[in-house]
C-alpha positions as CSV (number, residue, x, y, z in Angstrom):
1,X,5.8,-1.2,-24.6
2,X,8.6,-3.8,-25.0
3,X,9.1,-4.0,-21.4
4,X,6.2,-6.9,-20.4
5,X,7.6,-9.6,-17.8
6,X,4.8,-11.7,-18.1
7,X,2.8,-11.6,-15.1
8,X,-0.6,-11.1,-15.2
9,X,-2.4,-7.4,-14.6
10,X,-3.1,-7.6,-10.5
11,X,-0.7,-10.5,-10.1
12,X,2.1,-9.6,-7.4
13,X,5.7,-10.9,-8.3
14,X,7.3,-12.9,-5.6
15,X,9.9,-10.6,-4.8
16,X,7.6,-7.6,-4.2
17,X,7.6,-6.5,-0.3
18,X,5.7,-3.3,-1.1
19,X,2.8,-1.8,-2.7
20,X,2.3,1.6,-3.2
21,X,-0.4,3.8,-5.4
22,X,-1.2,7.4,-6.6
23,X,-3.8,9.0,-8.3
24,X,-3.9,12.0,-10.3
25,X,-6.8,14.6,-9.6
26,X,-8.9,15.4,-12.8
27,X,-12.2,17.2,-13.2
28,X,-13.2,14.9,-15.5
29,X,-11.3,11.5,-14.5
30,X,-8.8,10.1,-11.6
31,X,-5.8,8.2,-13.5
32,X,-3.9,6.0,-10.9
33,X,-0.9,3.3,-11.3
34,X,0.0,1.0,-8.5
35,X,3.2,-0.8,-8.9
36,X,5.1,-3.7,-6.5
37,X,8.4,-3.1,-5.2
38,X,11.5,-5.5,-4.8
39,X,14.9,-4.5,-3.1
40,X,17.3,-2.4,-5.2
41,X,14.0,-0.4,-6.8
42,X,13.1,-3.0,-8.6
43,X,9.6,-2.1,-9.7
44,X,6.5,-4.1,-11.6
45,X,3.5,-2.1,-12.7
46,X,0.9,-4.2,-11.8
47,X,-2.2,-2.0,-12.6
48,X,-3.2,1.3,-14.0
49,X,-6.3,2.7,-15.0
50,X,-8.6,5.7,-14.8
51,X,-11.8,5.8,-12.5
52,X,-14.6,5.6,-14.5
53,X,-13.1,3.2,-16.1
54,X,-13.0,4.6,-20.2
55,X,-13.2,0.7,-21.5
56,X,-11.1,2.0,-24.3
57,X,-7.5,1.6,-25.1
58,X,-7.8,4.6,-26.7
59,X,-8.8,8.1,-25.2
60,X,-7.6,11.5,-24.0
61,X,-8.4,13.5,-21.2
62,X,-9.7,16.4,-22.9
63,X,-12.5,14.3,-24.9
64,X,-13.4,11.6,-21.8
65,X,-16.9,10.0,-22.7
66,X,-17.3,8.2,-18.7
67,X,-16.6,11.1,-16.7
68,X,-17.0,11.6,-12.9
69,X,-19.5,13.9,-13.6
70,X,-22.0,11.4,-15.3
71,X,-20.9,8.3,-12.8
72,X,-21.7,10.7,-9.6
73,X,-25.3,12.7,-11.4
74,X,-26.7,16.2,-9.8
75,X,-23.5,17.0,-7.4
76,X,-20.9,19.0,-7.8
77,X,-17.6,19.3,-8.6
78,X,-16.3,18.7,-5.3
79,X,-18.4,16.2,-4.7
80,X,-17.7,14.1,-7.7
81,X,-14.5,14.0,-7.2
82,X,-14.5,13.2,-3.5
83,X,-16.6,10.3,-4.3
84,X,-14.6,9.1,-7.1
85,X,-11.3,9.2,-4.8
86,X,-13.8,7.2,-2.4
87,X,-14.6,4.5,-4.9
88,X,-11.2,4.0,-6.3
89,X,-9.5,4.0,-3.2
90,X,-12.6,1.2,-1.9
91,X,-11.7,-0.8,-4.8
92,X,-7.9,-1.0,-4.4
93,X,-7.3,0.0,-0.7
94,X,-10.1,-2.1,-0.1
95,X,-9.0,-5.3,-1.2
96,X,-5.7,-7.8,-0.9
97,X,-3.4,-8.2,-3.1
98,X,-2.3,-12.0,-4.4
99,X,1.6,-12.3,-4.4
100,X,3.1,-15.4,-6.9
101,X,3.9,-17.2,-3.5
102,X,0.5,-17.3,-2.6
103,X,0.3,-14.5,0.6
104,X,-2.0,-11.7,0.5
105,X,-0.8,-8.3,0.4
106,X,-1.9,-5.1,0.6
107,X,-1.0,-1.4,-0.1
108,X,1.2,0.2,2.1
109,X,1.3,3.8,0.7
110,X,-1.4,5.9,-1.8
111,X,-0.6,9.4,-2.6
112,X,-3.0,11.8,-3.8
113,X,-2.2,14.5,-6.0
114,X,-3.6,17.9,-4.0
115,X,-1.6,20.2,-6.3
116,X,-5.0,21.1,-8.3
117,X,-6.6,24.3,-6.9
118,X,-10.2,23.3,-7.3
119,X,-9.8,19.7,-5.4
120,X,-7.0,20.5,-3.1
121,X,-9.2,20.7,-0.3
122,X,-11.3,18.4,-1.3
123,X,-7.9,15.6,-1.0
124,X,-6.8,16.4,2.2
125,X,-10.7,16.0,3.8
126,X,-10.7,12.9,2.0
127,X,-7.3,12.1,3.6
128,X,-8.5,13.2,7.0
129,X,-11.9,11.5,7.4
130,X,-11.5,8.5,5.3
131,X,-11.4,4.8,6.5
132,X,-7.7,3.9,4.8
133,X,-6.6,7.5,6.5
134,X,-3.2,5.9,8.1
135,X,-1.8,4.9,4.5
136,X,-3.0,8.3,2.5
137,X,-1.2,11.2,1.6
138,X,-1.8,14.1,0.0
139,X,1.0,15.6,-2.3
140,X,2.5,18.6,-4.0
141,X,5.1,17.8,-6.5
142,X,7.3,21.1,-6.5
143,X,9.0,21.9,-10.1
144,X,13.0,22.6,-8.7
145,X,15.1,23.6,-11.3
146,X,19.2,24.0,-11.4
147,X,18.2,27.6,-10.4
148,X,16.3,26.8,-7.6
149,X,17.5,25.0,-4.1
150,X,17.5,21.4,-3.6
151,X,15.7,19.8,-1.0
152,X,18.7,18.2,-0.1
153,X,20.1,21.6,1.2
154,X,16.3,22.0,3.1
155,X,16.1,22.5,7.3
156,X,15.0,19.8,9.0
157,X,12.5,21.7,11.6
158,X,11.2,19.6,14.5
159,X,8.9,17.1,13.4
160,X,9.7,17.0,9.9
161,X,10.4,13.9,7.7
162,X,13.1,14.6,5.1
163,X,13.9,12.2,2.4
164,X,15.3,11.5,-1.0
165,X,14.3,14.9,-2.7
166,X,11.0,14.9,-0.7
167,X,10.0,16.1,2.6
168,X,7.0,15.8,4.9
169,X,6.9,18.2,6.8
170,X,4.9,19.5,10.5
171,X,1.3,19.4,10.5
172,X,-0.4,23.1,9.5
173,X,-3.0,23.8,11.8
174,X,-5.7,24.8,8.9
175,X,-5.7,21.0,7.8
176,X,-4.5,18.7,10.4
177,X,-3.7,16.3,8.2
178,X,0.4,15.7,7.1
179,X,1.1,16.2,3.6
180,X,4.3,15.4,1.0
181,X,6.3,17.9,-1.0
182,X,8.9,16.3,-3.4
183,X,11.0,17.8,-6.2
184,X,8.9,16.4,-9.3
185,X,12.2,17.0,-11.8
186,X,14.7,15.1,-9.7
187,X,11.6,11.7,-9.7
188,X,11.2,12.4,-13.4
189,X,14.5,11.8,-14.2
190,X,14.4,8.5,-11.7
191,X,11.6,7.2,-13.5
192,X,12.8,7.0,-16.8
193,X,16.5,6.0,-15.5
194,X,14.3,2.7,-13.9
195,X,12.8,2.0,-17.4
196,X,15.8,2.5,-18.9
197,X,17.8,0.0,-16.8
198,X,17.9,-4.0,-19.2
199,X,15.4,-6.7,-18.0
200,X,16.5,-8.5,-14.8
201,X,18.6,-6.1,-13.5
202,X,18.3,-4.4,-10.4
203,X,16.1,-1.1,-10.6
204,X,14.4,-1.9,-13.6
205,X,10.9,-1.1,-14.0
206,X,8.5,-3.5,-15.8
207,X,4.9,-3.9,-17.4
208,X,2.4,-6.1,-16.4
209,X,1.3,-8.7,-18.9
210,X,2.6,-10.2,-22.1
211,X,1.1,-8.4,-24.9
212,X,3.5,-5.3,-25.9
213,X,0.2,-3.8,-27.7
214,X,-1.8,-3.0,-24.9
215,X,0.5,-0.7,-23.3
216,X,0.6,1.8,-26.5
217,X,-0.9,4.6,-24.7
218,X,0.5,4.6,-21.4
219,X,3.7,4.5,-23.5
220,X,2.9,7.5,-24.8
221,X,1.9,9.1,-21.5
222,X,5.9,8.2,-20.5
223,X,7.0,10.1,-23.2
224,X,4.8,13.0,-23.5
225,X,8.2,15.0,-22.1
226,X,11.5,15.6,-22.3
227,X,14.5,17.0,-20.3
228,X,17.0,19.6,-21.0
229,X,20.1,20.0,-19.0
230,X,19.9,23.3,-17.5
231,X,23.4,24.2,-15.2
232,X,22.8,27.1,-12.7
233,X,24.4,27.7,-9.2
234,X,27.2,25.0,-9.3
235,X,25.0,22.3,-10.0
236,X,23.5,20.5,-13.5
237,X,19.5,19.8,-13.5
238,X,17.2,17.9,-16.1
239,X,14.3,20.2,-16.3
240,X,11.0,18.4,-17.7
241,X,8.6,19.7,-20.2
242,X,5.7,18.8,-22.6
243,X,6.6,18.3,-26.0
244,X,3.3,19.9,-26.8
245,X,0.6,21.7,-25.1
246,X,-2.4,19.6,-24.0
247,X,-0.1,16.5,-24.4
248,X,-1.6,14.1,-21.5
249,X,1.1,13.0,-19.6
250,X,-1.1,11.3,-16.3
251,X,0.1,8.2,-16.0
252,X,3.8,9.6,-16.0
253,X,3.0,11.8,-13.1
254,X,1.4,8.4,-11.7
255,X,4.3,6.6,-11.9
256,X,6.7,9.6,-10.0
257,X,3.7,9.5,-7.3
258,X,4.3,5.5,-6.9
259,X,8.4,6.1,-6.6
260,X,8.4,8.8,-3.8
261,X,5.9,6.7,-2.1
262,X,8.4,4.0,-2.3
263,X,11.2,5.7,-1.3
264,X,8.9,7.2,1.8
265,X,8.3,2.7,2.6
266,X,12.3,2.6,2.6
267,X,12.6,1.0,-0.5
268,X,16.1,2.6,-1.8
269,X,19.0,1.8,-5.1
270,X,21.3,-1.1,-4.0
271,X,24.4,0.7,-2.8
């Protein structure tokens, strides 16, 4: 919560040269956190939220009072949710963003979450036919543990996109629309190495605003789990997991989203 830099919620710093956004797929809500990226992975959360909007401070997923359900009446679950990814992404795709130095910027990358069974296709039609189609992508974050094999030892097949621990791989023919895969331990660990680094250095990640306070529960999204060194096949791996069961951990998830699609813009460490 400590971590504030002072600019105001929707403000872009001046150093920022990408935007990039995810949003979380829930039956009841869509979480999302967009954050403006500097060189070295230097990172400012700029916004996060849920659509509805809960106008609380306070609230958990499992006990939502605006839901998707009441803000899209007499449809179903597909359909609430496909129009709540429409009117989130209208709101924030839709519009420009003001950097400090006065230019206008906008979005360059929004990943979807398409990892939950019930909306999965529901994300990539939404991907396919929708307006802001040539920045969305729909995502599977893939639990890799020291047991398993890193995506750095993965094929590159023809057509394939292969990055830092994620990979995009050829088009499927059931779906014709590209999607990501990335290893969601490996961008776990990332995450909470960028708010670990000290104000003002390179790769430090920062909240928007100036009032410690307002960030209590999004802290306690970044929290909700913890790693545990786990050694198997040659190789040492944090592996992530609640610290309780129906802990909500959204925003966390949010913020790995808004890293690999950094990483995908080019946006990489310094050395």
């Amino acid at each position: 919560c400590l971590k504030t830099n002072g600019i105001p919620r929707g403000k872009v710093p001046i150093g920022c040269s990408h935007l990039t956004m995810f949003i979380d797929i829930h039956s009841k809500a869509l979480f999302y956190t967009i954050v403006g990226w500097a060189d070295g992975f230097t990172g400012y959360l700029i916004d996060y939220g849920t659509y509805p909007d809960q106008k609380s401070h306070t609230f958990f997923l499992r006990s939502l009072t605006h839901t998707l359900a009441r803000s899209t009446p007499k449809k179903g679950l597909e359909a609430t949710i496909y129009a709540g990814i429409e009117r989130l992404c209208q709101s924030k795709l839709g519009r420009e963003w003001r950097r400090d130095d006065g230019a206008q910027m906008r979005i360059d990358r929004c990943l979807i979450d398409a990892n939950w069974g019930s909306s999965t296709e529901v994300v990539y039609q939404f991907c396919r036919q929708s307006d802001f189609s040539g920045i969305l992508t729909p995502t599977h974050g893939k639990y890799v543990g020291a047991s398993g094999t890193p995506m750095s030892e993965y094929k590159k097949k023809a057509g394939d996109r292969l990055g830092l621990n994620w990979k995009i791989p050829i088009v499927r023919r059931t779906r014709f629309v590209r999607h990501a895969i990335y290893d969601t331990n490996f961008w776990k660990s990332f995450v909470q190495s960028r708010l670990s680094v000290s104000m003002g250095d390179p790769g430090c990640l920062s909240l928007h605003g100036a009032k410690p306070a307002i960030h209590t529960l999004i802290a306690q999204h970044l929290t909700a789990e913890y790693r545990v060194r786990t050694e198997g096949r040659g190789r040492t791996v944090d592996e992530w997991k609640l610290r309780a069961s129906g802990v909500d951990n959204h925003w966390l998830d949010c913020l790995v989203g808004c890293h690999v699609g950094a990483s995908m813009c080019g946006v990489a460490l310094s050395g």
